[in-house]
MDAnalysis code that builds the backbone (N, CA, C; Angstrom):
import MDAnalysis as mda
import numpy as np

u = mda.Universe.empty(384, n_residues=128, atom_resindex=np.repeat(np.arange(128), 3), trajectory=True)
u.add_TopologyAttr("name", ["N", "CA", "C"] * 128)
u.add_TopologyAttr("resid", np.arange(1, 129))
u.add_TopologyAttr("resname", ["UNK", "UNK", "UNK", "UNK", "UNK", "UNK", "UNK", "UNK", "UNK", "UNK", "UNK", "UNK", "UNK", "UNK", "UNK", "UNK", "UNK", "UNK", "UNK", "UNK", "UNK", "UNK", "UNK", "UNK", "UNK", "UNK", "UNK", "UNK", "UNK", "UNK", "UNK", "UNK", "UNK", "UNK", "UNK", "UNK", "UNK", "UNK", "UNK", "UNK", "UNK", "UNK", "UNK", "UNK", "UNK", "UNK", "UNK", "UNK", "UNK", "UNK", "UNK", "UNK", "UNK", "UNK", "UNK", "UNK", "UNK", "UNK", "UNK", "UNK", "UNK", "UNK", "UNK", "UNK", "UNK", "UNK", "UNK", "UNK", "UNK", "UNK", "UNK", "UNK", "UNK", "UNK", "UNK", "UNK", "UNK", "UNK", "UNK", "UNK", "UNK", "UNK", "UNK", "UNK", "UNK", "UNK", "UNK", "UNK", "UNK", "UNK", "UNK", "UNK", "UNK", "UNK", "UNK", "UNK", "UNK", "UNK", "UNK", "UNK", "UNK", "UNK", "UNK", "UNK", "UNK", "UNK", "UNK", "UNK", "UNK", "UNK", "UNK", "UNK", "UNK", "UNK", "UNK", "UNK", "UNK", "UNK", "UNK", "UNK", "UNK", "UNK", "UNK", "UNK", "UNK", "UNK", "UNK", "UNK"])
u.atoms.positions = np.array([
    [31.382, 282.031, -17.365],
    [30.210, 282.433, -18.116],
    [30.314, 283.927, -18.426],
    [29.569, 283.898, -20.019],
    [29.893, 285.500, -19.986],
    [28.967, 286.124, -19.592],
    [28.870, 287.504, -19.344],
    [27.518, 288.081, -19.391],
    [27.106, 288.797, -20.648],
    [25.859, 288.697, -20.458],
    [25.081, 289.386, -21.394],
    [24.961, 290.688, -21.911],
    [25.187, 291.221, -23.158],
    [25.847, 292.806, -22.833],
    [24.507, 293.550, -24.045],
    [23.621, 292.357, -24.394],
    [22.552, 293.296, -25.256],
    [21.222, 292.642, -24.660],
    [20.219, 292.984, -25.095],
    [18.592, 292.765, -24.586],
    [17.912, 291.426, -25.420],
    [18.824, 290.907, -26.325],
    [18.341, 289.699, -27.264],
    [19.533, 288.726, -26.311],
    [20.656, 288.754, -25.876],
    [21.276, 287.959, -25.311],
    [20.970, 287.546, -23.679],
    [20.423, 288.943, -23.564],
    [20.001, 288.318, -21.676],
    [18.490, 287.624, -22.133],
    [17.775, 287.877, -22.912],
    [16.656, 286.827, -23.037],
    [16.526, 285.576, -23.082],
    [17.826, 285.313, -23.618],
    [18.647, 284.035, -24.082],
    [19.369, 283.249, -22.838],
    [19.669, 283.862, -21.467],
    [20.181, 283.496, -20.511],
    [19.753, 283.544, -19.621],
    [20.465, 283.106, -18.241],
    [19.453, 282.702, -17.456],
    [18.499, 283.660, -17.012],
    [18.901, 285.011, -17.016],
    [18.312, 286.042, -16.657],
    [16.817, 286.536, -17.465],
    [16.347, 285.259, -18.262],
    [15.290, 285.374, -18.959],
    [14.117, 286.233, -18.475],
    [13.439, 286.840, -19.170],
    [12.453, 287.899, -18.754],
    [11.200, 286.843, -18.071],
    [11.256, 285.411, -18.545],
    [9.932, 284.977, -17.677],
    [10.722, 284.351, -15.975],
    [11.402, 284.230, -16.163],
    [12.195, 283.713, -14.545],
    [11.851, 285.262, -14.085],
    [12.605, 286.214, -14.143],
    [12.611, 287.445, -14.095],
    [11.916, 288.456, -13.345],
    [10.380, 288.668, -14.465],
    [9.649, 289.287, -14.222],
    [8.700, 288.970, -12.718],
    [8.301, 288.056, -12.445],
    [7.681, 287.807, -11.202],
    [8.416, 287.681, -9.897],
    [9.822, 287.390, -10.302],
    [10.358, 286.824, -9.322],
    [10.404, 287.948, -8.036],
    [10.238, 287.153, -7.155],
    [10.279, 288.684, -5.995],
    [11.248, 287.746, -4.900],
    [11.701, 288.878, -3.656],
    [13.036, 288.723, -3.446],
    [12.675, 287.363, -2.528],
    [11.521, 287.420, -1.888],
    [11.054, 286.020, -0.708],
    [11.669, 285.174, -2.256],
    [11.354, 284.832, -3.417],
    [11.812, 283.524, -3.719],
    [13.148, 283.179, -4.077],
    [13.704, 284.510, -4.527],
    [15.449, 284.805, -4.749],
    [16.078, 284.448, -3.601],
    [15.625, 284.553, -2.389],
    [16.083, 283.941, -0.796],
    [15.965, 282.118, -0.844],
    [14.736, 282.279, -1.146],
    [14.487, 280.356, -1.355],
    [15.076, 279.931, -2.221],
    [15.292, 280.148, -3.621],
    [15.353, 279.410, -4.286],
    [17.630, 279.498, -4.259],
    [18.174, 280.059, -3.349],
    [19.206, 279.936, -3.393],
    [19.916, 279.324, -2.102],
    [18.555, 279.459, -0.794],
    [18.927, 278.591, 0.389],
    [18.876, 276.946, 0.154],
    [17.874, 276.722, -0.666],
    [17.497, 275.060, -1.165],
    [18.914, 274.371, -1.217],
    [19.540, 274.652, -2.210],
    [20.857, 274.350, -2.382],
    [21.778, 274.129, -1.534],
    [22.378, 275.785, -0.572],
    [22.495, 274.902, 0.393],
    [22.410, 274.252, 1.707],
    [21.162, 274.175, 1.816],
    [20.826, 272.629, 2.303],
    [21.038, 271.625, 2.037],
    [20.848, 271.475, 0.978],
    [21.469, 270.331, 0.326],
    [22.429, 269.903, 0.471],
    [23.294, 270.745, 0.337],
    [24.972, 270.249, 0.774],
    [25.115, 270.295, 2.037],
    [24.421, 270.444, 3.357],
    [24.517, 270.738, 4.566],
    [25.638, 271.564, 4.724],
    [25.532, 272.870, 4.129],
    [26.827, 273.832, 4.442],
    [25.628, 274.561, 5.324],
    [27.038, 275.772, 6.166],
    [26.055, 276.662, 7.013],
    [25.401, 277.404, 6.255],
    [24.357, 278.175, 6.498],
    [23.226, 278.656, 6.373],
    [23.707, 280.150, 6.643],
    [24.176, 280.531, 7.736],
    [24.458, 282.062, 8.539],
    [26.271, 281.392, 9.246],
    [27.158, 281.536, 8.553],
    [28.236, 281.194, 9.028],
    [28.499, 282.390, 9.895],
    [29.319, 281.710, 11.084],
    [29.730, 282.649, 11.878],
    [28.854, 283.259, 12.927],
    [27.611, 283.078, 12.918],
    [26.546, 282.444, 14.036],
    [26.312, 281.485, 14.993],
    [27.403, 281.698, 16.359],
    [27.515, 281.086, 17.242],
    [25.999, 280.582, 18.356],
    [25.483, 279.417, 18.440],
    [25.007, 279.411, 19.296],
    [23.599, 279.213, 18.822],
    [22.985, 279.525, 17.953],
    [21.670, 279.394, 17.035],
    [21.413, 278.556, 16.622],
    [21.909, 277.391, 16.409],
    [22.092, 276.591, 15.563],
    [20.689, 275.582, 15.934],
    [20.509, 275.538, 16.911],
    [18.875, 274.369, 17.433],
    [17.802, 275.660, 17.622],
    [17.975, 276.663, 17.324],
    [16.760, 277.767, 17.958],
    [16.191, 278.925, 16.757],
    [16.959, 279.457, 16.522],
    [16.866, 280.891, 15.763],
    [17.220, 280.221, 14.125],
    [17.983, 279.742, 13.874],
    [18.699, 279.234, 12.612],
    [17.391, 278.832, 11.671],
    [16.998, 277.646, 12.458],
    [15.630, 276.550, 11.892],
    [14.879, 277.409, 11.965],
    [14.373, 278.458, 12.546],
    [13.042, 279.303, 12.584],
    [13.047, 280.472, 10.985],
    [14.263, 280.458, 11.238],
    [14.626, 281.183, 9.934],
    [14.414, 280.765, 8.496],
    [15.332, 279.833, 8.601],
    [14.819, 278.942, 7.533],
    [13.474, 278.234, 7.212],
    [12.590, 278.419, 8.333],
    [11.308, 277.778, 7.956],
    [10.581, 279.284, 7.542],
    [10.798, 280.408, 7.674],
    [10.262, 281.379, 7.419],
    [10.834, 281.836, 6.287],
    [12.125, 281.398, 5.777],
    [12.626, 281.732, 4.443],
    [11.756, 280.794, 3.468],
    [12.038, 279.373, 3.502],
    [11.535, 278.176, 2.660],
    [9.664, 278.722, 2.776],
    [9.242, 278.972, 3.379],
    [7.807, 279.491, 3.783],
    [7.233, 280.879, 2.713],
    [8.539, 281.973, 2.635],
    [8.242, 283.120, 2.317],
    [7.473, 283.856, 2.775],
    [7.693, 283.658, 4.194],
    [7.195, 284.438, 5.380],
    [8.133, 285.937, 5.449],
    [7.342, 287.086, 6.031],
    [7.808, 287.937, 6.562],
    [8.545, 287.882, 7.996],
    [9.348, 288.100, 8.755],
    [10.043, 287.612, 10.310],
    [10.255, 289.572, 10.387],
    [10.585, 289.077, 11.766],
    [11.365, 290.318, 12.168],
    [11.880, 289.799, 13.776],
    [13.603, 289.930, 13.817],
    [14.461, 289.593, 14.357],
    [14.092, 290.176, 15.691],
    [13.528, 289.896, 17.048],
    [13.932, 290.757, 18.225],
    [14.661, 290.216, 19.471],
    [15.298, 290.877, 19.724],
    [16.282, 290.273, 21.288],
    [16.692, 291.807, 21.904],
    [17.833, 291.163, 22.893],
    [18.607, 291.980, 23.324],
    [19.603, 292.211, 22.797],
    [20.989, 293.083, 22.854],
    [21.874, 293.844, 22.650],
    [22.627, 292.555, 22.534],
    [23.287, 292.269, 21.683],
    [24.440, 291.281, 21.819],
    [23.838, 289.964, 20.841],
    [22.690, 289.463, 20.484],
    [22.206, 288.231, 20.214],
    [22.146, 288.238, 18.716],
    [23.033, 288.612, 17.919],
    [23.058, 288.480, 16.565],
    [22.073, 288.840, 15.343],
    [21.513, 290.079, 15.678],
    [20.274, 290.276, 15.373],
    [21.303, 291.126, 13.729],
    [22.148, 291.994, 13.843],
    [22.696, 292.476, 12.783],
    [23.751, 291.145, 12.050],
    [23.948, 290.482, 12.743],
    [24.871, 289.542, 11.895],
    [23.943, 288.575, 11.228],
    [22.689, 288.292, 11.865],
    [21.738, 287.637, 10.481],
    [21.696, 288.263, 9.670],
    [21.149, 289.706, 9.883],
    [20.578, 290.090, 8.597],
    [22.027, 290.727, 7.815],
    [23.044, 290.414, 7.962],
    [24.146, 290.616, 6.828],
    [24.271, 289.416, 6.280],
    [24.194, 288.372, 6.997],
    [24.177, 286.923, 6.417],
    [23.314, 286.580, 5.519],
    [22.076, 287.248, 5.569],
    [21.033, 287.139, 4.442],
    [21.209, 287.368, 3.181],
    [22.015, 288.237, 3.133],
    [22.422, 289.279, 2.152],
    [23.200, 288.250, 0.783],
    [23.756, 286.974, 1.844],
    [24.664, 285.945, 0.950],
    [23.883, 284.773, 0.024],
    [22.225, 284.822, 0.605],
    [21.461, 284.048, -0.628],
    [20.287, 284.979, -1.238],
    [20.963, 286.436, -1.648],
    [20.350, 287.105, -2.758],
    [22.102, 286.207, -4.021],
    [21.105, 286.891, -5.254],
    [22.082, 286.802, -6.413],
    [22.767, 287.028, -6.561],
    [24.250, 287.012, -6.801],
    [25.570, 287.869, -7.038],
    [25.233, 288.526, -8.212],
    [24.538, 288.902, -9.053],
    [24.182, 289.628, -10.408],
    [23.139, 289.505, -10.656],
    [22.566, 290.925, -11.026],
    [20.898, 291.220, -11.527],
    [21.284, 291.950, -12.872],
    [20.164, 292.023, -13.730],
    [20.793, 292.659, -15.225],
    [20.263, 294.564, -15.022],
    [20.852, 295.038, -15.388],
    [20.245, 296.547, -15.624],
    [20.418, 297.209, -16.689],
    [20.115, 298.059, -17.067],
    [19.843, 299.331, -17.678],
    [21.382, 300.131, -17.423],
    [22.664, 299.734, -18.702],
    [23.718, 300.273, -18.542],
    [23.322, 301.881, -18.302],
    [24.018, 302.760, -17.201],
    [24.233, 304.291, -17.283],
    [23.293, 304.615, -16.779],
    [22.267, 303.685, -16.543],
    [21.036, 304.307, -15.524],
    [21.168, 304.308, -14.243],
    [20.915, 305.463, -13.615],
    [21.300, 306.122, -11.960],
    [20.385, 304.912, -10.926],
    [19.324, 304.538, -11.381],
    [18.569, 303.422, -10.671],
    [18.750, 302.302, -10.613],
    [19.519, 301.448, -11.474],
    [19.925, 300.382, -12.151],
    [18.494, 299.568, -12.510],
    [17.677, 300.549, -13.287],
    [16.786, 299.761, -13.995],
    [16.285, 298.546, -14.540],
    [15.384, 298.249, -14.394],
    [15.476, 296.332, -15.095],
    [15.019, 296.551, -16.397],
    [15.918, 295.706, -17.300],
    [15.776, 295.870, -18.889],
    [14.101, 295.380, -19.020],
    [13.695, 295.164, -18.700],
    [12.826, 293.763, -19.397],
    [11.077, 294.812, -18.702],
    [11.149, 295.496, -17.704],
    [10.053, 296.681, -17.042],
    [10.650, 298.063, -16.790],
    [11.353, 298.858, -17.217],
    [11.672, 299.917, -16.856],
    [10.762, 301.429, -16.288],
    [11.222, 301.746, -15.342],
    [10.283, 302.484, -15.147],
    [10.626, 304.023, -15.250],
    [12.065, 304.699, -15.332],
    [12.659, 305.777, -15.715],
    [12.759, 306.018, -17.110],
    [12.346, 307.340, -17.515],
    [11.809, 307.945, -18.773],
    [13.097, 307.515, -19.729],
    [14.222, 307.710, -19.091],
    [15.179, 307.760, -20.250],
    [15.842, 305.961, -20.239],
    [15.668, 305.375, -19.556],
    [15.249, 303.773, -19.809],
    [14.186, 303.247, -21.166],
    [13.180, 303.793, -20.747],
    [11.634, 303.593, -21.484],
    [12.147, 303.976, -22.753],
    [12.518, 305.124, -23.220],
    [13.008, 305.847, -24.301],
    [14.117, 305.166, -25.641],
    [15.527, 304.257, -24.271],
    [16.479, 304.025, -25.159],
    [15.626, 302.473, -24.707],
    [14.881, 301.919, -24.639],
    [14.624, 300.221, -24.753],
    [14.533, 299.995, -26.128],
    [13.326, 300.403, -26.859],
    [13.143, 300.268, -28.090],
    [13.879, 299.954, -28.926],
    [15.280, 300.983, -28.843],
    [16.427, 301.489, -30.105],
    [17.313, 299.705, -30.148],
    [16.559, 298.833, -29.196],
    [17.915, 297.975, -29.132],
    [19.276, 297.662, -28.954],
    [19.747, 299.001, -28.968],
    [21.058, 299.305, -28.287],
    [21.572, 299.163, -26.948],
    [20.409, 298.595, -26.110],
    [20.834, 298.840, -24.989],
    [21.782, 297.898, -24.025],
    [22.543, 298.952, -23.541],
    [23.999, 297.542, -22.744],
    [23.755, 297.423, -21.521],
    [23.928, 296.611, -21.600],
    [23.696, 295.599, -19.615],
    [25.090, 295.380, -19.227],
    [25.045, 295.634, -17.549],
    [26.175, 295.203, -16.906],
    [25.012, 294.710, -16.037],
    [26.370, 294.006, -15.188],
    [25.911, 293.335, -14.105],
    [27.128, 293.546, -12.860],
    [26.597, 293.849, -11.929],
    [27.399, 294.875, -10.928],
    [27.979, 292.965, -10.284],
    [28.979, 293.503, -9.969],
    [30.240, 292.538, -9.134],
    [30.344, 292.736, -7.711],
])
């Protein structure tokens, strides 16, 4: 798939401004754990030992769009969840080519974003 490299083509893809605009990150977590579940792949690979306790609590607080916060002792995987989390955000969000913030085309909130939206010129990457 290609990406989208103007502001009439990402409208056009999945990155549509109405998926987009509301979406906040509790559902970018859900709506990419659903899946897999589905396939019964792991969830937090490489998470020994969780699997009947901490795992399911997680996931009911992800699917939930609950707030959590991880506590134990020294050793109990408290940093290796939350890097594992990291694997059902999006691999690509659209921005505001050359902008220091990586701005979102579609609400910008930096002056020189706001400025070049209008002109239609504006190029999107999507970071890798």
């Amino acid at each position: 798939m290609s990406l989208p490299r103007t502001l009439s083509e990402l409208r056009q893809s999945p990155f549509s401004e109405q998926r987009l605009r509301n979406r906040r990150v509790k559902d970018e977590l859900r709506e990419n754990l659903v899946p897999k579940l589905r396939q019964n792949s792991p969830v937090f690979p490489g998470i020994v030992g969780y699997d009947d306790t901490v795992v399911p609590q997680i996931v009911n607080a992800i699917l939930s769009r609950h707030n959590f916060i991880l506590l134990g002792l020294r050793g109990q995987a408290k940093s290796r969840i939350l890097r594992a989390l990291t694997s059902l955000l999006d691999p690509q969000m659209p921005y505001v080519a050359g902008c220091e913030i990586h701005d979102s085309p579609y609400a910008p909130i930096c002056r020189r974003c706001r400025d070049e939206l209008p002109s239609m010129a504006t190029r999107l990457r999507s970071p890798t």
